[in-house]
C-alpha positions as CSV (number, residue, x, y, z in Angstrom):
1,X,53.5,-32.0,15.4
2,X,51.6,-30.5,12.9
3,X,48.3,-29.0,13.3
4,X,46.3,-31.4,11.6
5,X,47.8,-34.5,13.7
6,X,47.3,-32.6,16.5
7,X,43.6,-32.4,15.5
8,X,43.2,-36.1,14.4
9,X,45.3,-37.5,17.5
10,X,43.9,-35.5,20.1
11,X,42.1,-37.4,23.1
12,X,39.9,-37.3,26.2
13,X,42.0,-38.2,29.2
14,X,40.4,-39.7,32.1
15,X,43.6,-41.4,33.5
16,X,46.7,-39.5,34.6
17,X,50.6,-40.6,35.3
18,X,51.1,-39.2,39.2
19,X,53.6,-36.8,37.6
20,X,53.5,-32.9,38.2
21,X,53.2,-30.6,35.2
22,X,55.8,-28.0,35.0
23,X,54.9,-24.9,35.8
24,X,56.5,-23.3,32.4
25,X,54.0,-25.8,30.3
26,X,51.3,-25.2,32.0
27,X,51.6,-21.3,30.9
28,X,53.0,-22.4,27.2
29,X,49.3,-23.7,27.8
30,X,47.5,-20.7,28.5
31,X,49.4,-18.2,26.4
32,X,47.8,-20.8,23.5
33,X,44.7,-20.1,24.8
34,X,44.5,-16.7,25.0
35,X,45.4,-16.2,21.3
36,X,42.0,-18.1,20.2
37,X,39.4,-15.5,18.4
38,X,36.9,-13.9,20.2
39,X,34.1,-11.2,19.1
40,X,35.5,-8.0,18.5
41,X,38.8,-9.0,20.5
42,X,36.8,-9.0,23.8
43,X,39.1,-11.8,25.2
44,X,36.7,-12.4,27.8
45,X,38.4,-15.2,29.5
46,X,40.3,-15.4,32.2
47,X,42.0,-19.1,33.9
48,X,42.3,-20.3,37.3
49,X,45.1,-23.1,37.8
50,X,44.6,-25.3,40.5
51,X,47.2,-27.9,42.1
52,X,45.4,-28.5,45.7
53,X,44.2,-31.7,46.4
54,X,41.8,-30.4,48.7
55,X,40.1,-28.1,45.6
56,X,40.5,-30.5,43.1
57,X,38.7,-33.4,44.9
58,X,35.7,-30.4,46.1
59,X,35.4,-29.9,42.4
60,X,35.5,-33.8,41.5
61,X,32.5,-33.9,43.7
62,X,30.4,-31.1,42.1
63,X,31.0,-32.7,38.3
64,X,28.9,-35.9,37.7
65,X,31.3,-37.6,35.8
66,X,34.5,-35.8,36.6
67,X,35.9,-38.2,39.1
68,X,39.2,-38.3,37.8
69,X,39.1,-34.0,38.5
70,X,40.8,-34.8,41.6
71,X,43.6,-37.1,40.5
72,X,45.2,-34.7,37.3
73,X,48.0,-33.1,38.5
74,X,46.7,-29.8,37.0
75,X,43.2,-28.3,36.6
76,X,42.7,-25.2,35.0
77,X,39.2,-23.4,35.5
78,X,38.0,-21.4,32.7
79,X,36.2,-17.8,33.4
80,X,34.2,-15.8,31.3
81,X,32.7,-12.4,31.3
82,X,29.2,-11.8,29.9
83,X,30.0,-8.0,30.2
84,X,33.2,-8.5,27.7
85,X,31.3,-10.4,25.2
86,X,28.3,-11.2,24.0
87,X,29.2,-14.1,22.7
88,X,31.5,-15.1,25.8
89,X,30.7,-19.0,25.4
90,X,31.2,-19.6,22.0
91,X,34.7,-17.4,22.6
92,X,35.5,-19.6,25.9
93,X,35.0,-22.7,24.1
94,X,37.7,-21.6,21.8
95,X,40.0,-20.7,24.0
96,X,39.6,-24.1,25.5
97,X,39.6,-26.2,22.1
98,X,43.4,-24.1,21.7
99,X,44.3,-25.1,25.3
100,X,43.3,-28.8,24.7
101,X,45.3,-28.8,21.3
102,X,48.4,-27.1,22.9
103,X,48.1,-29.2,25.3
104,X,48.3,-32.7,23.3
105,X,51.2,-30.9,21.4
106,X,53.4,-31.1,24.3
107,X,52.5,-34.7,25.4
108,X,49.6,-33.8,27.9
109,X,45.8,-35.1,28.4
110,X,42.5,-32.9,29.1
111,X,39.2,-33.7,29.1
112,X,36.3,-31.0,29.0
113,X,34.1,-31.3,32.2
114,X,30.8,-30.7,30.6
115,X,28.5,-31.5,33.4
116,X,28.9,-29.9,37.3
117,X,27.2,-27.9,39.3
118,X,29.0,-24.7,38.1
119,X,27.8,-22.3,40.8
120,X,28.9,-24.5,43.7
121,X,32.1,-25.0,41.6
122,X,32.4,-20.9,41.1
123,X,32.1,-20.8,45.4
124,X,34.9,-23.3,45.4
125,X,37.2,-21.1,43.5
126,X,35.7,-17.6,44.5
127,X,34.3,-16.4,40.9
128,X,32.5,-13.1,41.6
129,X,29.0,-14.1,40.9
130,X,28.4,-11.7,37.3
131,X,31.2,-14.3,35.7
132,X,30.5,-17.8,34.0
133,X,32.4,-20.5,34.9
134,X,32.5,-22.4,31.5
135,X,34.5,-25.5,32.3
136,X,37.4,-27.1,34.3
137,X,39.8,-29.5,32.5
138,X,41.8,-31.9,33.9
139,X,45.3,-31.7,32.4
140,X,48.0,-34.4,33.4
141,X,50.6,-36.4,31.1
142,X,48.1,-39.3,30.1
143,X,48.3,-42.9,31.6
144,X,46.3,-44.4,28.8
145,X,45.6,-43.1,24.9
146,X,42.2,-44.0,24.1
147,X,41.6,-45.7,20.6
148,X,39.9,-43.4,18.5
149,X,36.6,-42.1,18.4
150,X,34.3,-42.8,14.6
151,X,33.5,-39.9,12.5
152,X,31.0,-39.6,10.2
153,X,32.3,-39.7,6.7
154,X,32.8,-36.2,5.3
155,X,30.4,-36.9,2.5
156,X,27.5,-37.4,4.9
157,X,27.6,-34.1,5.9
158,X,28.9,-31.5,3.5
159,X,26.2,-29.7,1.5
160,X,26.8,-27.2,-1.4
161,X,24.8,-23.8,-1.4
162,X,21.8,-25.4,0.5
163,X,20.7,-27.7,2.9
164,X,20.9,-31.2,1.6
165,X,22.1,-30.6,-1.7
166,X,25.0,-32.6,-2.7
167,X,26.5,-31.7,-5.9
168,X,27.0,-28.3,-7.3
């Protein structure tokens, strides 16, 4: 797939087929994440990948609208290190947006959990208390492909040299 479809296809998957993820894509997965740009190289993230039930449903509970947490086959937990980076979120979150990409790429869903109560969730899955859980995602083959999302058309929110101009 190319990167662009991959981009325009991609989807949030709330529904998963009760099929395992092999362990081989799951780290195709990963390796794609840990090649996304970070400041100064820092690579301040680190993943946890969880396949208990008994983890998955505890995080379920802790994410206000991550039900479906505990029925992907696959959740991987995101870490990252405030020491490593200064701008440790904003390199997290691109780690993730490669993960979710690779992800669809290979035929698999993900969804990031935006909303839980990360320091219950960072108990859960024993983070040491100086790192920042950023997100868990749900990753399963999808059962359904939701239509897609609007977008604002790209002339309603391109300027040239300034803010609001729009023409050169």
């Amino acid at each position: 797939m190319s990167v662009d479809k991959v981009i325009r296809e991609r989807r949030s998957i709330r529904k998963f087929l009760k099929k395992d993820v092999p362990k081989d894509l799951v780290l195709k997965i990963l390796d794609a994440a840990r090649w996304a740009p970070s400041s100064k190289n820092s690579q301040p993230w680190e993943f946890i990948i969880i396949r208990k039930e008994e983890i998955k449903k505890k995080l379920a509970k802790l994410a206000r609208y991550g039900w479906f947490i505990a029925e992907a086959p696959v959740v991987i937990a995101v870490v990252t290190d405030p020491q490593k980076s200064y701008a440790h979120l904003i390199d997290g979150a691109c780690a993730v947006q490669n993960l979710m990409l690779a992800a669809w790429e290979l035929g698999l869903g993900t969804c990031w959990i935006g909303t839980m109560d990360r320091e219950k969730a960072k108990e859960v899955l024993g983070i040491p208390e100086n790192l920042h859980l950023l997100t868990v995602v749900p990753l399963g083959y999808p059962e359904e492909t939701p239509m897609p999302p609007s977008r604002k058309p790209l002339e309603k929110i391109v300027y040239y040299e300034n803010y609001g101009r729009k023409d050169l």
